[in-house]
MMTF fields as JSON, N, C-alpha, C and O atoms, coordinates in Angstrom:
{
  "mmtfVersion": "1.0.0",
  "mmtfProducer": "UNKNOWN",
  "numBonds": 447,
  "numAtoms": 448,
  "numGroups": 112,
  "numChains": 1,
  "numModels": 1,
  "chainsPerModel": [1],
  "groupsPerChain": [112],
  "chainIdList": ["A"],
  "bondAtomList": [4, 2, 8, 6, 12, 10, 16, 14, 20, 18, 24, 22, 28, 26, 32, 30, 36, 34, 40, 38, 44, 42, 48, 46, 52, 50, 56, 54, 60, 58, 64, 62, 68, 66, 72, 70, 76, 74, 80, 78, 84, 82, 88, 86, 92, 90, 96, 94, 100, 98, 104, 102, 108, 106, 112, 110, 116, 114, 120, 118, 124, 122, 128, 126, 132, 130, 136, 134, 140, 138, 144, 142, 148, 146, 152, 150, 156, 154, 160, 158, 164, 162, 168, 166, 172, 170, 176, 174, 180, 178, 184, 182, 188, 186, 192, 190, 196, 194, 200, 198, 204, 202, 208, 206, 212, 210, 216, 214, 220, 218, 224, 222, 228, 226, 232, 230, 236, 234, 240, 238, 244, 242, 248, 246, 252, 250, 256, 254, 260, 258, 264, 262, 268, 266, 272, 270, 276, 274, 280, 278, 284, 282, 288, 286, 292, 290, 296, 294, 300, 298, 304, 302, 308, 306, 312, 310, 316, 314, 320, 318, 324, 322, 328, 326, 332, 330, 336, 334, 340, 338, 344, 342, 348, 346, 352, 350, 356, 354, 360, 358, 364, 362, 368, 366, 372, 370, 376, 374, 380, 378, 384, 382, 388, 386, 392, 390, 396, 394, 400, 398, 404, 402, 408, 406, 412, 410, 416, 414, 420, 418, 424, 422, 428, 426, 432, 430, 436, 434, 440, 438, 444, 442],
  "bondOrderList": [1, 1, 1, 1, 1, 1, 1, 1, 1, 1, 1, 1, 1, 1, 1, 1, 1, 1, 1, 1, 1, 1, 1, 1, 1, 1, 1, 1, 1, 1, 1, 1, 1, 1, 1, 1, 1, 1, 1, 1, 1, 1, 1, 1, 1, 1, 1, 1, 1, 1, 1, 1, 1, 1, 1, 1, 1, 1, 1, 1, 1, 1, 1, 1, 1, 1, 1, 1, 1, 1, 1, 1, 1, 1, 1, 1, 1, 1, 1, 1, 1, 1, 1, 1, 1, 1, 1, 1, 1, 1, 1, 1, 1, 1, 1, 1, 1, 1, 1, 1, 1, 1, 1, 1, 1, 1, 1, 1, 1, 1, 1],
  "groupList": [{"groupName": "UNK", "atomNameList": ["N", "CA", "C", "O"], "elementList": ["N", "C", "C", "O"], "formalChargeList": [0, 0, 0, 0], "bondAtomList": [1, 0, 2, 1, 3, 2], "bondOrderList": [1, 1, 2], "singleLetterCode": "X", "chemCompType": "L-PEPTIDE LINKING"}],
  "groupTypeList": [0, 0, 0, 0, 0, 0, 0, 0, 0, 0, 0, 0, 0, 0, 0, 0, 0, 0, 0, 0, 0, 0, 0, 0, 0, 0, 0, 0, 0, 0, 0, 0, 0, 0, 0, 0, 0, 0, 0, 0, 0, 0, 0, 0, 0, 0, 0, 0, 0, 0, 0, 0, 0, 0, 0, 0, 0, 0, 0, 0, 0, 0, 0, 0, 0, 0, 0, 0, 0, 0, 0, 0, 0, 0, 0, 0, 0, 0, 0, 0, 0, 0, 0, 0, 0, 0, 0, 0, 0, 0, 0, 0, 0, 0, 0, 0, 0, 0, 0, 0, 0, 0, 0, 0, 0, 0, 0, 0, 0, 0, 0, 0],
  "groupIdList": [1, 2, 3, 4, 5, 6, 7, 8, 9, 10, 11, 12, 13, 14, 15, 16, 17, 18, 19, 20, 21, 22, 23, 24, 25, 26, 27, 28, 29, 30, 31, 32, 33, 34, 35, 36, 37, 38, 39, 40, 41, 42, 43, 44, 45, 46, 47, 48, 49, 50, 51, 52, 53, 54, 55, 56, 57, 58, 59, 60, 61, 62, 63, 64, 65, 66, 67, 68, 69, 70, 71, 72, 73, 74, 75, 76, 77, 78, 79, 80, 81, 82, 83, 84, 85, 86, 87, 88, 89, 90, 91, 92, 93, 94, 95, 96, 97, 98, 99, 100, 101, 102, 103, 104, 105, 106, 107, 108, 109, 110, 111, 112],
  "secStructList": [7, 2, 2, 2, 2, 2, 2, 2, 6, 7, 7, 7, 7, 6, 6, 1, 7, 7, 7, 3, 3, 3, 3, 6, 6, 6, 6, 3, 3, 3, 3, 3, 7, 1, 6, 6, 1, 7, 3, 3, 3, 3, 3, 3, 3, 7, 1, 1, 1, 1, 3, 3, 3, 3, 3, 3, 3, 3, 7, 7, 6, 6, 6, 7, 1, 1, 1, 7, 2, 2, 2, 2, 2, 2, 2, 2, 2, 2, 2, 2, 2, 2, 6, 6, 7, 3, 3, 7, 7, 7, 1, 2, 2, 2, 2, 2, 2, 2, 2, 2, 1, 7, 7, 2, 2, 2, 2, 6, 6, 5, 7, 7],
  "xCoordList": [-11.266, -10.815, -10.918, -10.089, -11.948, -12.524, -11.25, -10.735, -11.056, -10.291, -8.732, -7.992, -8.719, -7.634, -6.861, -5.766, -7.765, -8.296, -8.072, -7.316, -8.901, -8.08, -7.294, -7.322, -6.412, -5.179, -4.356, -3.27, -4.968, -3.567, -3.667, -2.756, -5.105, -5.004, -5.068, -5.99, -4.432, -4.499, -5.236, -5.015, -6.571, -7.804, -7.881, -7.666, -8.441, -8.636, -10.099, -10.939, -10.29, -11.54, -12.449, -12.083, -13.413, -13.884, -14.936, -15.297, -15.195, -15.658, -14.516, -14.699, -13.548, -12.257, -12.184, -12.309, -12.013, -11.469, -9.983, -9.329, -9.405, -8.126, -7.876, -8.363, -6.739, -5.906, -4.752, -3.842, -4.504, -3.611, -2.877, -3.385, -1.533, -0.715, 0.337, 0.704, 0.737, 1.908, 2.645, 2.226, 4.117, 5.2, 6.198, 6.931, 6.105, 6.909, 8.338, 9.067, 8.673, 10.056, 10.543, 11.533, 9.911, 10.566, 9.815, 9.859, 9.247, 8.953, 8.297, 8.824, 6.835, 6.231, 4.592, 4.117, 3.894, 2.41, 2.495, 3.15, 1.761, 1.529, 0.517, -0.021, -0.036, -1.721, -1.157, -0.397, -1.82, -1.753, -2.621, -3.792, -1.848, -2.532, -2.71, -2.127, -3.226, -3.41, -2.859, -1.989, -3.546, -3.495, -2.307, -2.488, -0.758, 0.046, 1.19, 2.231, 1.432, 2.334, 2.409, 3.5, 1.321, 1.917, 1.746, 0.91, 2.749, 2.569, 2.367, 3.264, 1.433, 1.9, 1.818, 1.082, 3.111, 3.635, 4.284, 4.701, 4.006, 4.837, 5.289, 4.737, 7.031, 7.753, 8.143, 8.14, 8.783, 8.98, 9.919, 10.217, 10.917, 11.899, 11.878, 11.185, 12.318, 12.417, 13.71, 14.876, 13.304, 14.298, 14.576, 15.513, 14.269, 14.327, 13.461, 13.135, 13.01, 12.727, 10.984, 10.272, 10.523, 9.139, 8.572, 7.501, 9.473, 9.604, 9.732, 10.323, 8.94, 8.731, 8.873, 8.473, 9.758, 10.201, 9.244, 9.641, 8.039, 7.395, 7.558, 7.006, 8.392, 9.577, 8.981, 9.252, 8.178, 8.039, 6.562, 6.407, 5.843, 4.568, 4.773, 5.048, 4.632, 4.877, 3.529, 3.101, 3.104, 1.945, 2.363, 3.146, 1.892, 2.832, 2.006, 1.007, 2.586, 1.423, 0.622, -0.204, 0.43, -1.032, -1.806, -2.944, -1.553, -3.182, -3.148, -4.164, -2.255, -2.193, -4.173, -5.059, -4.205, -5.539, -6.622, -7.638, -6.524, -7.63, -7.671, -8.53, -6.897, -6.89, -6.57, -7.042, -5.769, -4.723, -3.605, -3.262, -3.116, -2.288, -2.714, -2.346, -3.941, -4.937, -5.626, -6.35, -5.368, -5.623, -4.09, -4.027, -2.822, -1.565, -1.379, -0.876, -1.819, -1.682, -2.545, -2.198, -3.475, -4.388, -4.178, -4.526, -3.352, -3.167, -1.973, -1.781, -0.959, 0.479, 0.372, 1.145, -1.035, -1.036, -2.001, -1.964, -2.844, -3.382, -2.634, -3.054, -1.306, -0.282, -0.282, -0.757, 0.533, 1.3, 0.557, 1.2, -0.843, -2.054, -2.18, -2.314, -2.201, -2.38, -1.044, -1.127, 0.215, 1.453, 2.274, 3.451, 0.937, 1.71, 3.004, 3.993, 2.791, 4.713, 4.346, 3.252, 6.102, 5.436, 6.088, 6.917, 5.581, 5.971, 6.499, 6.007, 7.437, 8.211, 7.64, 8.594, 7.005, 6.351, 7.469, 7.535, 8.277, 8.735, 8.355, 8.756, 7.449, 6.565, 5.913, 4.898, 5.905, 4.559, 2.969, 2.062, 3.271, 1.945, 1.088, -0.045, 2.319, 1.43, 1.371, 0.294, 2.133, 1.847, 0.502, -0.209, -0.083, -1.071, -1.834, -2.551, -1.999, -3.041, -3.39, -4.408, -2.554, -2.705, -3.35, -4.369, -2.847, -3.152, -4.893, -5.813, -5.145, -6.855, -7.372, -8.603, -7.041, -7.783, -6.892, -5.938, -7.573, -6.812, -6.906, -6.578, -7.203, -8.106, -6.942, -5.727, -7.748, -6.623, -5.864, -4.768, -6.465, -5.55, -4.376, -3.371, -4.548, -3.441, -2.345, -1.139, -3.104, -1.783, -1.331, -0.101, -1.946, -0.968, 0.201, 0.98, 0.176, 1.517, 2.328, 3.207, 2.251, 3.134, 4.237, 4.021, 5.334, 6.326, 6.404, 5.999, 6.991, 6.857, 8.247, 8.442],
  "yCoordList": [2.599, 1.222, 0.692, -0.135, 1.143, 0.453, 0.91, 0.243, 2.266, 3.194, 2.593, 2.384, 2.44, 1.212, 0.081, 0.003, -0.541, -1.841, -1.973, -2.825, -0.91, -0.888, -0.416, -0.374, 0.019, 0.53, -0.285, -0.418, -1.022, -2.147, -3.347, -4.174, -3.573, -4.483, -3.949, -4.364, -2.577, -2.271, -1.937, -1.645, -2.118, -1.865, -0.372, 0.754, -1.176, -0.144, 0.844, 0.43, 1.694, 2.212, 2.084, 2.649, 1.483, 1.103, 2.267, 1.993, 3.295, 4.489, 5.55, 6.624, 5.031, 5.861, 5.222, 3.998, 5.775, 5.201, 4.98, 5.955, 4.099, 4.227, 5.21, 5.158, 6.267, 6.919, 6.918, 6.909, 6.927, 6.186, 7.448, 7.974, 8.194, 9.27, 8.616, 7.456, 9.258, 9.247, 10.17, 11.141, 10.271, 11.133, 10.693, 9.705, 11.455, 11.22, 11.18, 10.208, 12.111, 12.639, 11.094, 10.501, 10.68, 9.513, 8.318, 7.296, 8.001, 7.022, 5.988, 4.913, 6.489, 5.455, 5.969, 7.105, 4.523, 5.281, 4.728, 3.736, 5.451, 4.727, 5.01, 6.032, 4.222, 4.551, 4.44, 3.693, 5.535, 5.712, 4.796, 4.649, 4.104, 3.086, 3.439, 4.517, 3.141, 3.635, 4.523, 4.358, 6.282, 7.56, 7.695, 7.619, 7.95, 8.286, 7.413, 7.848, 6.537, 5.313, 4.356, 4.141, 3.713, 2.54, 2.994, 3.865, 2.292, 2.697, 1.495, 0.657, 1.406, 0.545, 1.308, 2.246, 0.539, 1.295, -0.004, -1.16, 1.235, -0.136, 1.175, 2.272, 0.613, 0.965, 0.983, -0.176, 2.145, 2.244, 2.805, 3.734, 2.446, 3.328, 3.488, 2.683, 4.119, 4.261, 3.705, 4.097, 2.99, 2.146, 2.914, 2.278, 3.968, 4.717, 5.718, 6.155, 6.174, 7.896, 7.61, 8.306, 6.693, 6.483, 4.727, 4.239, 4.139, 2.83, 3.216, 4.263, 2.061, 1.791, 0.89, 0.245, 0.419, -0.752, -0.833, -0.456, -1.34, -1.504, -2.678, -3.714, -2.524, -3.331, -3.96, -5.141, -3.266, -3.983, -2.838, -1.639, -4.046, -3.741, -4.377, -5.576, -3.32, -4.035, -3.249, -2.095, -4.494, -4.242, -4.545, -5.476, -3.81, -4.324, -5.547, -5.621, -6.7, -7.883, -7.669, -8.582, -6.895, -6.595, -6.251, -6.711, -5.479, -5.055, -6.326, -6.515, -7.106, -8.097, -8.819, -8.976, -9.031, -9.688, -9.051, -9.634, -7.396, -6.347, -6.044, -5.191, -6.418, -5.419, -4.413, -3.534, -4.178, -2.885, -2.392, -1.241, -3.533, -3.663, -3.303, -2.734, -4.21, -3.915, -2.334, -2.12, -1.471, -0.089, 0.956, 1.958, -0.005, 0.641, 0.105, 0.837, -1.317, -2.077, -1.12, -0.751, -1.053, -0.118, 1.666, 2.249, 2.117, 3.382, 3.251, 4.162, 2.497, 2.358, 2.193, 2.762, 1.034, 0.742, 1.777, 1.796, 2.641, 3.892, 5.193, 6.25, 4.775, 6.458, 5.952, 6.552, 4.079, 3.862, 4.182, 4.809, 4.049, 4.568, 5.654, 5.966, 6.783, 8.056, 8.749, 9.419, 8.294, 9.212, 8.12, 8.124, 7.114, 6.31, 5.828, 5.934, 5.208, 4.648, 3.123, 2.559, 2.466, 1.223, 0.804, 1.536, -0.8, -1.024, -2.521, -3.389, -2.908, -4.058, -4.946, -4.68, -5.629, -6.272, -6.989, -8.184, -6.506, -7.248, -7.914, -8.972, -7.063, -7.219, -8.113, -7.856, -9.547, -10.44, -10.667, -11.454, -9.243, -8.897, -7.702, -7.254, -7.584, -6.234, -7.153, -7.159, -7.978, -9.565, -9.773, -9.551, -10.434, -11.175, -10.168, -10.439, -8.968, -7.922, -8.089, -8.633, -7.628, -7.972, -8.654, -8.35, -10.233, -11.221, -11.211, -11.396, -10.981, -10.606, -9.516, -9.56, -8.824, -7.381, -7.165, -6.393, -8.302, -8.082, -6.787, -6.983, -5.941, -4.595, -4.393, -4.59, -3.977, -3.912, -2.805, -3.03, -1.641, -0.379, -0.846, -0.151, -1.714, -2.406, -3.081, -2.871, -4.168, -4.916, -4.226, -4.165, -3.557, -2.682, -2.013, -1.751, -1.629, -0.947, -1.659, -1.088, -3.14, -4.122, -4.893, -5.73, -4.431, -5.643, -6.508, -6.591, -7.618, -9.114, -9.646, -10.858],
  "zCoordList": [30.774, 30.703, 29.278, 28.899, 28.413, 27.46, 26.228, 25.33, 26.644, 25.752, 25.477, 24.515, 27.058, 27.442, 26.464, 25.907, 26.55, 26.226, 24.806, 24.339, 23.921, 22.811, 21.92, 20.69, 22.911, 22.362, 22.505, 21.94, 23.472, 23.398, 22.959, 22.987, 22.397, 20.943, 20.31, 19.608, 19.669, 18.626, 17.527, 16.352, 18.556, 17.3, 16.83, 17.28, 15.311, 14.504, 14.347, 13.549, 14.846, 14.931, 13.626, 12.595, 13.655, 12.545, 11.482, 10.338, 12.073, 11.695, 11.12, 10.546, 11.392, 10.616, 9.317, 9.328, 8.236, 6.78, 6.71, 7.081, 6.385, 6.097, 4.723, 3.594, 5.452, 4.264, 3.897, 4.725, 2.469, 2.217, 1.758, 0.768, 2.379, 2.099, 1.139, 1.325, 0.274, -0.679, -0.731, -1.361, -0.066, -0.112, -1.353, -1.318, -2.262, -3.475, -2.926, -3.128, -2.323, -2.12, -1.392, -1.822, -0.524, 0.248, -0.826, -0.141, -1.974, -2.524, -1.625, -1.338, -1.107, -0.698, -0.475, -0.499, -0.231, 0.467, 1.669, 1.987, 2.381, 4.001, 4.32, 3.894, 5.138, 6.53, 7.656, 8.272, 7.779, 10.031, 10.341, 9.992, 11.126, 12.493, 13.613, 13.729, 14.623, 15.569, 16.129, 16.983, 15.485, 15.626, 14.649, 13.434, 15.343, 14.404, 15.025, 14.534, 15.749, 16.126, 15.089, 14.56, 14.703, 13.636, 12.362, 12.123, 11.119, 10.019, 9.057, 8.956, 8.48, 6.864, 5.951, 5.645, 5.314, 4.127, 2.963, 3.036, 1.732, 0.36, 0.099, 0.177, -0.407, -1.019, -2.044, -2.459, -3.307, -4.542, -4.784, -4.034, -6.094, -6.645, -7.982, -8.604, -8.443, -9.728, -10.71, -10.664, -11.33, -11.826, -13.155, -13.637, -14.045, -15.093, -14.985, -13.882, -16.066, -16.063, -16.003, -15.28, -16.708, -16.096, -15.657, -16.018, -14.934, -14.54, -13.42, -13.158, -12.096, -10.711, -10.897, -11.866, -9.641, -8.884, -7.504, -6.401, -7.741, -6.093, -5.596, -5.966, -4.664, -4.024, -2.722, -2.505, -1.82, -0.752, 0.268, 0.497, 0.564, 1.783, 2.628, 2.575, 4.128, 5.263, 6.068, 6.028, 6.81, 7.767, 9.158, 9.342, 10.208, 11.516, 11.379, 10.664, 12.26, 12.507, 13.293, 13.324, 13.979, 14.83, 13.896, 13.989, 12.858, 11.738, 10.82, 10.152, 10.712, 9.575, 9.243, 10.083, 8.047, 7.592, 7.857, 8.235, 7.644, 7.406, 6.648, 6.424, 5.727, 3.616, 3.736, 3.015, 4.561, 4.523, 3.721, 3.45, 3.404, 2.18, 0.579, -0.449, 1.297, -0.442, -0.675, -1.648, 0.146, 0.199, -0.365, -1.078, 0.48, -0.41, -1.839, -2.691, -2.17, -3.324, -4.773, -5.894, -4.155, -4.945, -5.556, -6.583, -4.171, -4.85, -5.314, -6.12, -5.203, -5.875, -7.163, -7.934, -7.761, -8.972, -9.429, -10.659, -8.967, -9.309, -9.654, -10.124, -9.252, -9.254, -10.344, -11.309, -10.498, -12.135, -13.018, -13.861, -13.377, -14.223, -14.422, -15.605, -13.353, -13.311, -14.275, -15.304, -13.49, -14.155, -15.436, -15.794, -15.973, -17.387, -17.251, -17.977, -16.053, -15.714, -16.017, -15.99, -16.427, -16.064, -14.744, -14.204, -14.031, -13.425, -13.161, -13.883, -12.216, -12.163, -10.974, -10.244, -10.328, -9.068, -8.63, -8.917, -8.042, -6.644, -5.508, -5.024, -5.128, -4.135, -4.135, -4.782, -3.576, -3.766, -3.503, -3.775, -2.666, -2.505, -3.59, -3.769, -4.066, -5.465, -6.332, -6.929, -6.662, -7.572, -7.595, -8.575, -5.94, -5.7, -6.011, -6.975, -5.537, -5.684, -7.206, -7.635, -7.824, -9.541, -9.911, -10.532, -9.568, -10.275, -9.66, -10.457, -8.227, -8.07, -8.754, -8.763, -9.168, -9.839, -11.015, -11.114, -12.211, -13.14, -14.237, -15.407, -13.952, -14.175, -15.886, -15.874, -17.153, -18.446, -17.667, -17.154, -17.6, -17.093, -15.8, -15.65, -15.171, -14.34, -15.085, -14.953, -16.124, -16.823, -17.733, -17.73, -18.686, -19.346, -19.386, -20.302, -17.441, -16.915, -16.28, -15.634, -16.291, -15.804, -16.726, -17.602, -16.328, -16.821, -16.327, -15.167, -17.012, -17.018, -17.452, -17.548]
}
């Protein structure tokens, strides 16, 4: 019953870590939600040869206001650091992430 119960609110087992996968080929990161049914994911393209366009994070609204986002927000702006790209914020939530974690190695790789 219990098992039940929360699967169908959607809870997130709290002894699981969220991981955050990055498929280059499809330009994005995502976390598994409950098992392998739900996904959040932010999206990226490449707007030149070492320029990202991170364009868009979507959380289903059942996980909404767990910092789930702030787990894709984080490694998106960790790839741009890692592979010296810059990047363009579309996204108003990689904005906001930013503008909270104004980290130099973050703004450095941001256009404006």
């Amino acid at each position: 019953m219990y098992l039940h119960l929360a699967a169908a609110m959607n809870v997130l087992d709290i002894n699981t870590p969220l991981r955050v996968e990055h498929d280059k080929k499809r330009r994005q990161f995502s976390i598994r939600l409950n098992g392998s049914h739900d996904r959040a994911v932010l999206l990226y393209e490449y707007v030149g040869k070492k320029t990202v366009d991170l364009q868009h994070t979507e959380v289903p609204e059942a996980y909404r206001g767990r910092e789930i986002a702030k787990h894709l927000a984080k490694a998106a702006m960790d790839f741009v650091v890692e592979e010296d790209l810059k990047a363009h914020l579309t996204c108003w939530y990689i904005q906001k992430y930013v503008k909270e974690n104004p980290h130099p190695h973050y703004l450095e790789h941001v256009l404006h």
